[in-house]
PDB file of N, CA, C and O in Angstrom, chain B, residues numbered from 101:
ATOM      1  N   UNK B 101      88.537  14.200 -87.693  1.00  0.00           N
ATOM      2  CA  UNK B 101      88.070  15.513 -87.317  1.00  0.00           C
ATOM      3  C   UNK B 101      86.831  15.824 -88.135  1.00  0.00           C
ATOM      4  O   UNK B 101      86.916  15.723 -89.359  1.00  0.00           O
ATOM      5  N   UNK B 102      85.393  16.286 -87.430  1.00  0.00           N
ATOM      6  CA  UNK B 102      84.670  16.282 -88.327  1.00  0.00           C
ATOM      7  C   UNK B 102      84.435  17.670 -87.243  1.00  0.00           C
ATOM      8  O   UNK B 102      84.926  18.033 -86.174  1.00  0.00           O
ATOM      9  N   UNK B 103      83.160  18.303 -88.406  1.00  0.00           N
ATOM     10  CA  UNK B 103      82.702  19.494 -88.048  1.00  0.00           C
ATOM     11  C   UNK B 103      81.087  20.018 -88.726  1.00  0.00           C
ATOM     12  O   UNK B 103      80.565  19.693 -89.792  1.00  0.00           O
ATOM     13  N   UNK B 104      80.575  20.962 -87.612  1.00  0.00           N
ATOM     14  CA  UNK B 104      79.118  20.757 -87.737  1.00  0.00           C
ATOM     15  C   UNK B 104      78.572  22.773 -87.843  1.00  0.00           C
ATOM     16  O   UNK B 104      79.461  23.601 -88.039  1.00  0.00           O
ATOM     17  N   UNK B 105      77.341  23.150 -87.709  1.00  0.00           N
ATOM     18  CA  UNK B 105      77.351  24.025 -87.002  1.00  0.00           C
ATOM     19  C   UNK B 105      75.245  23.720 -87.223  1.00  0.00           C
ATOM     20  O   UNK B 105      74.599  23.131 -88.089  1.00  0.00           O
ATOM     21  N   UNK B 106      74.935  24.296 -86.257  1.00  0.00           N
ATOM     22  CA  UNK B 106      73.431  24.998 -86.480  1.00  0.00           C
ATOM     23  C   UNK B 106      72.896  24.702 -87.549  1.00  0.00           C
ATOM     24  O   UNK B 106      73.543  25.091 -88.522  1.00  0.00           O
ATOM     25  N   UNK B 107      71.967  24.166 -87.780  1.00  0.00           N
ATOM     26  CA  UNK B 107      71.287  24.254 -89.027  1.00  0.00           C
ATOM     27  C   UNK B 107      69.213  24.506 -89.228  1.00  0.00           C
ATOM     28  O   UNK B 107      68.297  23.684 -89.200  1.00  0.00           O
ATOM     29  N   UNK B 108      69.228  25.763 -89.383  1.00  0.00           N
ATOM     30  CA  UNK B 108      67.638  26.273 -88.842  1.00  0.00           C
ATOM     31  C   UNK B 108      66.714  26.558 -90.093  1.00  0.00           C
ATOM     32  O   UNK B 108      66.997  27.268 -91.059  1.00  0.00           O
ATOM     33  N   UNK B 109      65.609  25.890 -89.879  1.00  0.00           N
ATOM     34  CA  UNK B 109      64.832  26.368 -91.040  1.00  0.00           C
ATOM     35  C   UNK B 109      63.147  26.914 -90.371  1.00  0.00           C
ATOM     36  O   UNK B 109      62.442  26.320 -89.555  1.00  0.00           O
ATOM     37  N   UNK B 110      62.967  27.834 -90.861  1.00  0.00           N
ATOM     38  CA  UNK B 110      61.855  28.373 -90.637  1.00  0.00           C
ATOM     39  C   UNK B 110      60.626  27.331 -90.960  1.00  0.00           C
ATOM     40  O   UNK B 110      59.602  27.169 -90.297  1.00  0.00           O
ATOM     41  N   UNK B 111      61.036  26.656 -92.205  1.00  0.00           N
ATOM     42  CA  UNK B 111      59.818  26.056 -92.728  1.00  0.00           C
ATOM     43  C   UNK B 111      59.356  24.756 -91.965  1.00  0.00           C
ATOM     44  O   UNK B 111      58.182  24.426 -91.798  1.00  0.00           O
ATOM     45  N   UNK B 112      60.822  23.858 -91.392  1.00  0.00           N
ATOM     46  CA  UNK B 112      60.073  22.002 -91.124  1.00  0.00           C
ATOM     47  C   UNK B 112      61.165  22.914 -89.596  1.00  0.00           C
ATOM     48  O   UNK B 112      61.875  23.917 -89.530  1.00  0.00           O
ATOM     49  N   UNK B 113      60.670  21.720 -88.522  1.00  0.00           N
ATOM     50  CA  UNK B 113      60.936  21.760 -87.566  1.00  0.00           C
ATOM     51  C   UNK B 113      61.332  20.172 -87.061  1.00  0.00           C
ATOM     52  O   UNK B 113      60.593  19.323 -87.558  1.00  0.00           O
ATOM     53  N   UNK B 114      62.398  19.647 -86.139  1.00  0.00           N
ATOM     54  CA  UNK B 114      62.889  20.481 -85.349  1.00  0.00           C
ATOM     55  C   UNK B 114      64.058  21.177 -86.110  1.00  0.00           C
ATOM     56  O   UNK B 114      64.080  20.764 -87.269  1.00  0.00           O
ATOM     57  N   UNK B 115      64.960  22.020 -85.878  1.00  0.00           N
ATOM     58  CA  UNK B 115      66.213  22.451 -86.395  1.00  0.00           C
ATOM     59  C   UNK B 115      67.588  21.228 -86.065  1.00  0.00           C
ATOM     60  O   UNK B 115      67.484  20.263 -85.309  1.00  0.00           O
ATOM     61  N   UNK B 116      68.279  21.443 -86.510  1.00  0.00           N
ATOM     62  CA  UNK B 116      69.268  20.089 -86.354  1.00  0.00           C
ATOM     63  C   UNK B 116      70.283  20.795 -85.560  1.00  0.00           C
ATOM     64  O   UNK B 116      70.566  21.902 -86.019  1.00  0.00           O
ATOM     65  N   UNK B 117      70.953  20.427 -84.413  1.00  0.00           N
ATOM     66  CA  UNK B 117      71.662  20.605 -83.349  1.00  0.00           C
ATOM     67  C   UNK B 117      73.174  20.927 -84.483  1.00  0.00           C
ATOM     68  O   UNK B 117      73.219  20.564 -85.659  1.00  0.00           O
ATOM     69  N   UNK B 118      74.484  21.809 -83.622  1.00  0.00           N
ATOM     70  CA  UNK B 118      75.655  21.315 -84.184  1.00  0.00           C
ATOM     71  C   UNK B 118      76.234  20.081 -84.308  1.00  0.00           C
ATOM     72  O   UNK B 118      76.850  19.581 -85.249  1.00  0.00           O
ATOM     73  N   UNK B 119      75.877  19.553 -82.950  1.00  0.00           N
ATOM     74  CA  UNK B 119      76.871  17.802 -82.884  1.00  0.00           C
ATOM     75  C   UNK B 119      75.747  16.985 -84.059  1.00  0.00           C
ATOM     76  O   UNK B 119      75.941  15.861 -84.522  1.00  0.00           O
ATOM     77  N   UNK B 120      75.020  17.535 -84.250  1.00  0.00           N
ATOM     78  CA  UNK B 120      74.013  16.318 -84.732  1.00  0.00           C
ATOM     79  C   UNK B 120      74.451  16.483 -86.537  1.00  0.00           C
ATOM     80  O   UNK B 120      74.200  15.695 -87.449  1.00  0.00           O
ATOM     81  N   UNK B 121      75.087  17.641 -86.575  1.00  0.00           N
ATOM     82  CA  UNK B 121      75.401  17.812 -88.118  1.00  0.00           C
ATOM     83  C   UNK B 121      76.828  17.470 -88.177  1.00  0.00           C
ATOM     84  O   UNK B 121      77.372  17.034 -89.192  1.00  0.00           O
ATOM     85  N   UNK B 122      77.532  17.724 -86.832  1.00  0.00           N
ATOM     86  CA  UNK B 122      79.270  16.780 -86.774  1.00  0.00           C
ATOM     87  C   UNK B 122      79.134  15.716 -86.793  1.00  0.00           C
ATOM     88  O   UNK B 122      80.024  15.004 -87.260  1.00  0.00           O
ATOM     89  N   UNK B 123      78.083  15.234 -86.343  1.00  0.00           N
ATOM     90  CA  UNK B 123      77.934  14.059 -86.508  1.00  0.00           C
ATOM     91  C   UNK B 123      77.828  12.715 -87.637  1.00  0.00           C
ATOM     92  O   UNK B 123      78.331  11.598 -87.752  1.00  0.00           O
ATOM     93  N   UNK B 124      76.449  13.930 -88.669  1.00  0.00           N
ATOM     94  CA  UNK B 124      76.626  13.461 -89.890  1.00  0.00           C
ATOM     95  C   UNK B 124      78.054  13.660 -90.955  1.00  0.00           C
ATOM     96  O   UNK B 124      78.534  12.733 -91.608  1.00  0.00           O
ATOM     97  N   UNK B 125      78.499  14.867 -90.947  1.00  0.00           N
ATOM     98  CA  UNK B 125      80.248  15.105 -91.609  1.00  0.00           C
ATOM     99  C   UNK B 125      81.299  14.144 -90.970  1.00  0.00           C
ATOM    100  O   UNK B 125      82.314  13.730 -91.529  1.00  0.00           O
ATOM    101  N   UNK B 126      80.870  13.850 -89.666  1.00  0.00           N
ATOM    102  CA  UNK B 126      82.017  12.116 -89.376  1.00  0.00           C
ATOM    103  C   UNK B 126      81.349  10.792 -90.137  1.00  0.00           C
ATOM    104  O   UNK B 126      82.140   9.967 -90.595  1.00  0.00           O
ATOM    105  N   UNK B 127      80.160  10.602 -90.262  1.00  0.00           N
ATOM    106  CA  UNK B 127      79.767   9.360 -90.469  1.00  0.00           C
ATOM    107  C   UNK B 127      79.965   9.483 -92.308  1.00  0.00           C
ATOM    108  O   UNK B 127      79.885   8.489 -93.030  1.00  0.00           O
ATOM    109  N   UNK B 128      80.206  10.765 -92.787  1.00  0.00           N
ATOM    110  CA  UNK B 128      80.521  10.772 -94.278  1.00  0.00           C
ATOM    111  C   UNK B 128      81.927  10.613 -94.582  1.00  0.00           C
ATOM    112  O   UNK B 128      82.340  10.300 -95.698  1.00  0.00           O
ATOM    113  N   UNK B 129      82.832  10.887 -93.326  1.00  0.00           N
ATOM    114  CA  UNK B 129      84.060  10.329 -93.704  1.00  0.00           C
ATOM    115  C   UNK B 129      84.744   9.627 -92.668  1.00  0.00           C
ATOM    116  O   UNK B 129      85.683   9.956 -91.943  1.00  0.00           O
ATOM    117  N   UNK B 130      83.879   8.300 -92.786  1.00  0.00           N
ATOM    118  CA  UNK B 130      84.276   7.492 -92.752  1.00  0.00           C
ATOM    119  C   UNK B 130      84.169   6.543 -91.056  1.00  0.00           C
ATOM    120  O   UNK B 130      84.662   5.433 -90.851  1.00  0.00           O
ATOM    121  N   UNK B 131      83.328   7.450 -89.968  1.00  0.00           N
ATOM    122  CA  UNK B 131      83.111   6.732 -88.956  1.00  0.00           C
ATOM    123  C   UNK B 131      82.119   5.882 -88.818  1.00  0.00           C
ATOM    124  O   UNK B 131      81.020   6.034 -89.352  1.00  0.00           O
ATOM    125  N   UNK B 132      82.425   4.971 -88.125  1.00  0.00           N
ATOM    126  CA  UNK B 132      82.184   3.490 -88.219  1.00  0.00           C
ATOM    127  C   UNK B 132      81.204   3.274 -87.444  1.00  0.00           C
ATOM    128  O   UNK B 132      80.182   2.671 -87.769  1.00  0.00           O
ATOM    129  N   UNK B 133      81.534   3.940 -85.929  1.00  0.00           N
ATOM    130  CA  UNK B 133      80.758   3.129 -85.027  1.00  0.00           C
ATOM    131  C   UNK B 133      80.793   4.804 -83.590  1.00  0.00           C
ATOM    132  O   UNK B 133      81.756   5.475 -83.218  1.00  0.00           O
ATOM    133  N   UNK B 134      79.498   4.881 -83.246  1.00  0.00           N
ATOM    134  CA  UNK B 134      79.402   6.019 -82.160  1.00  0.00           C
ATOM    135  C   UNK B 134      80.597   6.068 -81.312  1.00  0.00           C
ATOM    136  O   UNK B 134      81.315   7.068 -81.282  1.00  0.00           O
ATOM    137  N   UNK B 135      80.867   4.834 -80.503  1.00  0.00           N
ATOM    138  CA  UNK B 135      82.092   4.841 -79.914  1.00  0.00           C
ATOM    139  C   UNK B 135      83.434   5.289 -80.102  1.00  0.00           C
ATOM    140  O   UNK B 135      84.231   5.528 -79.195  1.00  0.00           O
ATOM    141  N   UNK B 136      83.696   5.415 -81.642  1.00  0.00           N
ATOM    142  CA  UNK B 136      85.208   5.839 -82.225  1.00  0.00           C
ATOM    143  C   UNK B 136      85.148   7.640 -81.750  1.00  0.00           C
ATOM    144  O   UNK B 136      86.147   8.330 -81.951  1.00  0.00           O
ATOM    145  N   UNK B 137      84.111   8.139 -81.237  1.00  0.00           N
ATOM    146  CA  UNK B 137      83.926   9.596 -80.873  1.00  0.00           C
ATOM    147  C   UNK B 137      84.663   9.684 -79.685  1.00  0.00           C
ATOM    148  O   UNK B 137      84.139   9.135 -78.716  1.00  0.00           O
ATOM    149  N   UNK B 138      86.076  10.400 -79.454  1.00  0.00           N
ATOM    150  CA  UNK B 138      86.935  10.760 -78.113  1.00  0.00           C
ATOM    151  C   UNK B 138      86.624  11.493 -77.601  1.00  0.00           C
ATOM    152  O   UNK B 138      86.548  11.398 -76.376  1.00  0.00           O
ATOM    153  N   UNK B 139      86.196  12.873 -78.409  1.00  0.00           N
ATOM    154  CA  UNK B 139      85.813  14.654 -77.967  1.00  0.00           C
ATOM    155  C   UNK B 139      85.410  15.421 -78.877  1.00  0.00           C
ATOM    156  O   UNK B 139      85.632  15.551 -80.081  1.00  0.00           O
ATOM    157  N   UNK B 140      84.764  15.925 -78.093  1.00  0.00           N
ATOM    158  CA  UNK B 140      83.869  16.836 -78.790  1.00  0.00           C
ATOM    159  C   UNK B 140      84.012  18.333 -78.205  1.00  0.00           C
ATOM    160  O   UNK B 140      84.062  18.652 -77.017  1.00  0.00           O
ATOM    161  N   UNK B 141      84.050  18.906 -78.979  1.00  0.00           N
ATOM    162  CA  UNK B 141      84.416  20.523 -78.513  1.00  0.00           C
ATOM    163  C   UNK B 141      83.576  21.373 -79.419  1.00  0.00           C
ATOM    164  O   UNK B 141      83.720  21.456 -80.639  1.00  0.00           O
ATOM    165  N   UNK B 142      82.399  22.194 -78.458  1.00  0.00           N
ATOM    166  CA  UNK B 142      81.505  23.116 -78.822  1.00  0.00           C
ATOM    167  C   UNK B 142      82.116  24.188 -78.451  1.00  0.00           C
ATOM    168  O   UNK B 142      82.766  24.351 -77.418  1.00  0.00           O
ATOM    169  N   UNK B 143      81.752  25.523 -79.961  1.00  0.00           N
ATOM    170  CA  UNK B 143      81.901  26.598 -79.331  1.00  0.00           C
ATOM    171  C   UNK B 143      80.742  27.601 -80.120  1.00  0.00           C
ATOM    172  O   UNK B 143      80.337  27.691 -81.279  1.00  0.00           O
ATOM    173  N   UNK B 144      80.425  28.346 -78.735  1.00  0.00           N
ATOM    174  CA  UNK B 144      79.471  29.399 -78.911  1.00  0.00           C
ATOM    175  C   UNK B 144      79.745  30.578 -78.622  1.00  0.00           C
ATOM    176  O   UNK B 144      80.535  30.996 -77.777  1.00  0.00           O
ATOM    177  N   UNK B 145      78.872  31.311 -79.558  1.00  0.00           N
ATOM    178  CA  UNK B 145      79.486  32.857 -78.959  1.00  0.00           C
ATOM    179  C   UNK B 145      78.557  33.026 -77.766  1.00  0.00           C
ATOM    180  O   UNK B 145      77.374  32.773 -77.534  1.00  0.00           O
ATOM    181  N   UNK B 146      79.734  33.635 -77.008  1.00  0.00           N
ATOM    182  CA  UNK B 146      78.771  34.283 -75.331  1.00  0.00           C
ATOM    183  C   UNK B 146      77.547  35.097 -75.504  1.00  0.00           C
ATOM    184  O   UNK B 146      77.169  35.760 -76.470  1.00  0.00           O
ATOM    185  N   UNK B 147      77.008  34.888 -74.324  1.00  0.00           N
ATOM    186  CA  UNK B 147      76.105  35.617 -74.523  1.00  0.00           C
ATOM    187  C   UNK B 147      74.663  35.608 -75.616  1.00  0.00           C
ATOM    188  O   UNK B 147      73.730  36.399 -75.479  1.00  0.00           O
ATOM    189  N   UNK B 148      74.726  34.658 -76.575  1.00  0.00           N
ATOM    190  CA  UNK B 148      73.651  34.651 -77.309  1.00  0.00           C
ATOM    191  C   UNK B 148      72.642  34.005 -77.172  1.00  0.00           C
ATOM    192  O   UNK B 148      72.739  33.249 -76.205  1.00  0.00           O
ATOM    193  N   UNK B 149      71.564  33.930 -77.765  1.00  0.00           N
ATOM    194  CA  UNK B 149      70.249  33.798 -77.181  1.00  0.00           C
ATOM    195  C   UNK B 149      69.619  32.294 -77.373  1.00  0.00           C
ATOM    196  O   UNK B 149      68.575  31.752 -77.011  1.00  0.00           O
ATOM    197  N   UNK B 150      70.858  31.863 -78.176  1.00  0.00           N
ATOM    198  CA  UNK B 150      70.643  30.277 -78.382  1.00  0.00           C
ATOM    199  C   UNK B 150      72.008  29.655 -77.740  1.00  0.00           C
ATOM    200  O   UNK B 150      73.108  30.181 -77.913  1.00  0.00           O
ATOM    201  N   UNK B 151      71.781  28.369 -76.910  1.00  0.00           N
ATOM    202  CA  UNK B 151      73.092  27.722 -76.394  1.00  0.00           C
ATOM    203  C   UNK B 151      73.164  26.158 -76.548  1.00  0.00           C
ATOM    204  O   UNK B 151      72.628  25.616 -75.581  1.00  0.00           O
ATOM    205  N   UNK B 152      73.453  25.645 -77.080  1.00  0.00           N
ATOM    206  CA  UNK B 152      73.559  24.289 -77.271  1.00  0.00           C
ATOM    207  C   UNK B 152      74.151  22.787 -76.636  1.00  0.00           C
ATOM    208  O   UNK B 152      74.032  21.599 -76.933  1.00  0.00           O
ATOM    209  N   UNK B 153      74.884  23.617 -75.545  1.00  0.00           N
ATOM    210  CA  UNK B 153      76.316  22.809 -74.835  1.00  0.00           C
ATOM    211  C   UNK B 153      75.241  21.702 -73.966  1.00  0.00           C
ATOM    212  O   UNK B 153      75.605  20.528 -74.034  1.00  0.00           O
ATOM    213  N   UNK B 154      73.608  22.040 -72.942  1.00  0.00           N
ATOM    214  CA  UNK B 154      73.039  21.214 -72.409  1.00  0.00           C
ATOM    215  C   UNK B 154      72.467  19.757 -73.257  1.00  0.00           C
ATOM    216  O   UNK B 154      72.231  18.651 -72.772  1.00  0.00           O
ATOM    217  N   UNK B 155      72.328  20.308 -74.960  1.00  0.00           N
ATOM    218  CA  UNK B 155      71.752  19.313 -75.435  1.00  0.00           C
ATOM    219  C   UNK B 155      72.819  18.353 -76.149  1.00  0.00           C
ATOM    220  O   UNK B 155      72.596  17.149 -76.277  1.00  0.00           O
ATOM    221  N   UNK B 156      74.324  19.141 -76.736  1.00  0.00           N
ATOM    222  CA  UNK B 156      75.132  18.560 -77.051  1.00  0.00           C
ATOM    223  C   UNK B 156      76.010  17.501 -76.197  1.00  0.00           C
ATOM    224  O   UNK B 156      76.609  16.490 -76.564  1.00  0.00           O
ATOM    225  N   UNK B 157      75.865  18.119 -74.889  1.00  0.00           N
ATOM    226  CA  UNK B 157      76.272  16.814 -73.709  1.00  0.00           C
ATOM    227  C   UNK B 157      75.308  16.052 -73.573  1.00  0.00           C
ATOM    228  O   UNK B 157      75.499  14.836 -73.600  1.00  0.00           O
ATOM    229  N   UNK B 158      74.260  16.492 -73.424  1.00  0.00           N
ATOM    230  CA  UNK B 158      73.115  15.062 -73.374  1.00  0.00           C
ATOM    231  C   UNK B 158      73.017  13.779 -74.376  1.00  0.00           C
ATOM    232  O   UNK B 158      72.900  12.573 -74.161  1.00  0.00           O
ATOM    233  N   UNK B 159      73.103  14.472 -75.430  1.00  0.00           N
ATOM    234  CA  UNK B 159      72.864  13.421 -76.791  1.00  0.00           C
ATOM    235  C   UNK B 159      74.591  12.954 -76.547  1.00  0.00           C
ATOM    236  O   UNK B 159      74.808  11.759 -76.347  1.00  0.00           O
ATOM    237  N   UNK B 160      75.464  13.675 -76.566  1.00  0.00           N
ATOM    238  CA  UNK B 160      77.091  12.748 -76.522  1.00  0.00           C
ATOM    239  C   UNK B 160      76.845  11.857 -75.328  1.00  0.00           C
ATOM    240  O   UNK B 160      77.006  10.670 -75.611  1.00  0.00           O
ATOM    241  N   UNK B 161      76.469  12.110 -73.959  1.00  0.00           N
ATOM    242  CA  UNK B 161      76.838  10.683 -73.186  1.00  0.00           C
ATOM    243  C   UNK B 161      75.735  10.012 -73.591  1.00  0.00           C
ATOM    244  O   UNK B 161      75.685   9.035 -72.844  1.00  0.00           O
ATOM    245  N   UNK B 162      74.485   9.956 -74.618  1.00  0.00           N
ATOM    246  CA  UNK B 162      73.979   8.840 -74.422  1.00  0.00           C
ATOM    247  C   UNK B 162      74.469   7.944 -75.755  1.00  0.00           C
ATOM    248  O   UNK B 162      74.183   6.747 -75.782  1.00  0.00           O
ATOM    249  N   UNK B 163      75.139   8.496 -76.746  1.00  0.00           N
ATOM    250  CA  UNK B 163      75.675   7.519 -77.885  1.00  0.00           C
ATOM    251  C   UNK B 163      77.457   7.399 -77.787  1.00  0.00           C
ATOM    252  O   UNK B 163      78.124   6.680 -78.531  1.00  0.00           O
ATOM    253  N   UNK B 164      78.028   8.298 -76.673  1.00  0.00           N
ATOM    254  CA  UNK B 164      79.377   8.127 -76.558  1.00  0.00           C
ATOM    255  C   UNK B 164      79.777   8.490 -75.258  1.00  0.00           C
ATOM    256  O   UNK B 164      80.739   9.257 -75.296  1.00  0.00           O
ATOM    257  N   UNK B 165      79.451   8.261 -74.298  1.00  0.00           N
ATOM    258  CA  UNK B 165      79.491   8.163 -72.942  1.00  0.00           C
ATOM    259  C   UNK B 165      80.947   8.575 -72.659  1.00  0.00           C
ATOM    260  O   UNK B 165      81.341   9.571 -72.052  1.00  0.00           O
ATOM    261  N   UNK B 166      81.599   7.671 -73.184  1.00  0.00           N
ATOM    262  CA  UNK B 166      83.712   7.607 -72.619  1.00  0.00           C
ATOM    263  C   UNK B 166      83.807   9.355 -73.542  1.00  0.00           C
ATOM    264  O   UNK B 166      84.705  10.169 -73.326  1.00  0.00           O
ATOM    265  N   UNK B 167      82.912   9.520 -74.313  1.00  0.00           N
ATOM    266  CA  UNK B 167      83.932  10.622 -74.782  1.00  0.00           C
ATOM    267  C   UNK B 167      84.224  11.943 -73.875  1.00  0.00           C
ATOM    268  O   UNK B 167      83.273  11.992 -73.096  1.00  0.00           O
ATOM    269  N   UNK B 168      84.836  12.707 -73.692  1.00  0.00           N
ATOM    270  CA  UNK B 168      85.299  14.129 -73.507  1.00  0.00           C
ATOM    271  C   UNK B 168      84.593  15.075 -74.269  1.00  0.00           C
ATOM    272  O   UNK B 168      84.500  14.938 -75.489  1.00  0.00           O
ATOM    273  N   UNK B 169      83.956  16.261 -73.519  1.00  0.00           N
ATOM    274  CA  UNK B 169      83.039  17.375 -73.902  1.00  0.00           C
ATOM    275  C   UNK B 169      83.417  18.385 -73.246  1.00  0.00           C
ATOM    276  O   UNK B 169      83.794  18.470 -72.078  1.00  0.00           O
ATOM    277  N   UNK B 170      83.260  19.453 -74.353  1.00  0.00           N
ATOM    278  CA  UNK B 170      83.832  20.659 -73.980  1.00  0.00           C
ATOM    279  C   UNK B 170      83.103  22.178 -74.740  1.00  0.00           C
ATOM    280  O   UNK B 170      82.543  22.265 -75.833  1.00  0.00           O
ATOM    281  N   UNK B 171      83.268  22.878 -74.076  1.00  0.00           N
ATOM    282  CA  UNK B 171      82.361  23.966 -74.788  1.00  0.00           C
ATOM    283  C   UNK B 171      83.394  25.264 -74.468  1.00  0.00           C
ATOM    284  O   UNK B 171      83.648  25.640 -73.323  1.00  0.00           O
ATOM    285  N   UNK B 172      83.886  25.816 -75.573  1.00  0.00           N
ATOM    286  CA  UNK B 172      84.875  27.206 -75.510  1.00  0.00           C
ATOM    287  C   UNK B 172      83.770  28.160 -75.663  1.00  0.00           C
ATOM    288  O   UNK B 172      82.758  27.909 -76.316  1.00  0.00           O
ATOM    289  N   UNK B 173      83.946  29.035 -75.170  1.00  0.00           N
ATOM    290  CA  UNK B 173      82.586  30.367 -75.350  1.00  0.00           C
ATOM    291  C   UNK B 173      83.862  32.132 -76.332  1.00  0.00           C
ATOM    292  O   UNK B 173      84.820  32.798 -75.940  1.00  0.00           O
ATOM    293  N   UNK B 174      83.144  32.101 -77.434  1.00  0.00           N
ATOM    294  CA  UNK B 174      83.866  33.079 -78.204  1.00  0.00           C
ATOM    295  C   UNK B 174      82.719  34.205 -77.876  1.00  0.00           C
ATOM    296  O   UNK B 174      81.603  34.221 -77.357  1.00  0.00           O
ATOM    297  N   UNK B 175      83.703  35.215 -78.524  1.00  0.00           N
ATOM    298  CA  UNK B 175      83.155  36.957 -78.124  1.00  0.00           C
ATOM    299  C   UNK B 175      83.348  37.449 -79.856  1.00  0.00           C
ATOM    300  O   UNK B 175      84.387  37.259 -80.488  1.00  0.00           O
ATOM    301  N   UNK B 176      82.043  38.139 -80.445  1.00  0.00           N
ATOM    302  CA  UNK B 176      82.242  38.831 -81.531  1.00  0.00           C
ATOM    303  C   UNK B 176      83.337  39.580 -81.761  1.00  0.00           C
ATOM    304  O   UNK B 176      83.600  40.398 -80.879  1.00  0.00           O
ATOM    305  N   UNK B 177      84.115  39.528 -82.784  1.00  0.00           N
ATOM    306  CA  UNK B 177      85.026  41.095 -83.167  1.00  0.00           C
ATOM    307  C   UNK B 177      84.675  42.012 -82.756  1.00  0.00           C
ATOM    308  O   UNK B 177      83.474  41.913 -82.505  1.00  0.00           O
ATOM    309  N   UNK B 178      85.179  43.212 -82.446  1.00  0.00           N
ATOM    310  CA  UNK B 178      85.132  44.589 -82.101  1.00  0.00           C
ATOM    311  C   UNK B 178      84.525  44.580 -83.546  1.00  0.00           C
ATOM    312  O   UNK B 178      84.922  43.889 -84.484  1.00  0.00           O
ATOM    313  N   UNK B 179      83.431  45.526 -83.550  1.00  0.00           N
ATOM    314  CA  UNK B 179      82.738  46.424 -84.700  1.00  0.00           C
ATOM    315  C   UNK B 179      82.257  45.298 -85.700  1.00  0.00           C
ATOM    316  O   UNK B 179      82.463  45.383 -86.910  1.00  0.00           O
ATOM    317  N   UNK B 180      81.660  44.333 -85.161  1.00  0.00           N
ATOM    318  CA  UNK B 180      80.772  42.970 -85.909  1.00  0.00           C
ATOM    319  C   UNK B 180      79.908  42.707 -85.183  1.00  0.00           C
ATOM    320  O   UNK B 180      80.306  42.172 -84.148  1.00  0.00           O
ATOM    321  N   UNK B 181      78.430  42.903 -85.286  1.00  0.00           N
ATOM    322  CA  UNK B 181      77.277  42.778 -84.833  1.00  0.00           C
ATOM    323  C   UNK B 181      76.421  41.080 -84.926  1.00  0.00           C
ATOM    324  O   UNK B 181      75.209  40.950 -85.095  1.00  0.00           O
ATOM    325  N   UNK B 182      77.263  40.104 -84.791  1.00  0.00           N
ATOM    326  CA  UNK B 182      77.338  38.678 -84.879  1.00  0.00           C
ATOM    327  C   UNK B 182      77.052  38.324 -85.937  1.00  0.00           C
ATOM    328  O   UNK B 182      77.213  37.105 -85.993  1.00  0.00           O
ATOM    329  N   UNK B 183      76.624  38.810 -87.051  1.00  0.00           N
ATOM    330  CA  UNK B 183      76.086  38.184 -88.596  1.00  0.00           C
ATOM    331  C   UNK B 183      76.916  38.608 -89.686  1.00  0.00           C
ATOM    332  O   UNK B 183      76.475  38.864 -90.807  1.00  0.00           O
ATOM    333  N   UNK B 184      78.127  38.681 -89.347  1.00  0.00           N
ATOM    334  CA  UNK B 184      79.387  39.142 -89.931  1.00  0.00           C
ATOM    335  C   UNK B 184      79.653  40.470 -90.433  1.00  0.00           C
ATOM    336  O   UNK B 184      80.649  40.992 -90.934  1.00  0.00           O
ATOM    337  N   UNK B 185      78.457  40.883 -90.152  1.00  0.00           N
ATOM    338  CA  UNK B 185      77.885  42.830 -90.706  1.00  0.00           C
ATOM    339  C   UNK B 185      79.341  43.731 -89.731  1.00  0.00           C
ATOM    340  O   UNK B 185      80.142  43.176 -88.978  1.00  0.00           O
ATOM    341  N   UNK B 186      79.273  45.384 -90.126  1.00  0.00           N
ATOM    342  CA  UNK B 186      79.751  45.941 -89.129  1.00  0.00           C
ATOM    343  C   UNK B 186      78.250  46.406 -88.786  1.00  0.00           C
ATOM    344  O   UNK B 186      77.246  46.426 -89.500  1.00  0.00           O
ATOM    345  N   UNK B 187      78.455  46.786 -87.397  1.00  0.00           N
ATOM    346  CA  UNK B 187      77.606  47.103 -86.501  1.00  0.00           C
ATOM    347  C   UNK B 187      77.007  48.878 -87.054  1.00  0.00           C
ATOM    348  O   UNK B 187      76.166  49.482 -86.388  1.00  0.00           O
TER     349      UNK B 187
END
């Protein structure tokens, strides 16, 4: 089980995708080979102005084709303005 999220910097470009940072947290413990990847499960909150699921399926079938992709779409808390603030 590895796990990723967003990673953005104002200063160097491009920004690094989620799968592309799950990616690196699997290959630090301990995956071997692209193929050992079964599924992958993205989740984004709805509605926001960045979405990742077109590029995270693209880059998964071209280094893990057999795997399973999936994208759950979450909704902010009541009275949390997405940056963990209250609104």
């Amino acid at each position: 089980l590895a796990g990723g999220g967003s990673i953005e910097s104002a200063a160097y470009n491009p920004s690094m995708l989620p799968l592309q940072s799950a990616l690196v947290d699997a290959v630090i413990k301990g995956l071997g080979d692209w193929e050992e990847v079964e599924e992958c499960v993205l989740v984004e909150v709805e509605g926001s102005d960045v979405q990742y699921q077109d590029s995270a399926r693209l880059l998964l079938s071209k280094i893990a084709p057999e795997a399973r992709f999936h994208t759950l779409h979450a909704r902010h808390a009541d009275g949390c303005n997405g940056n963990g603030s209250a609104a």
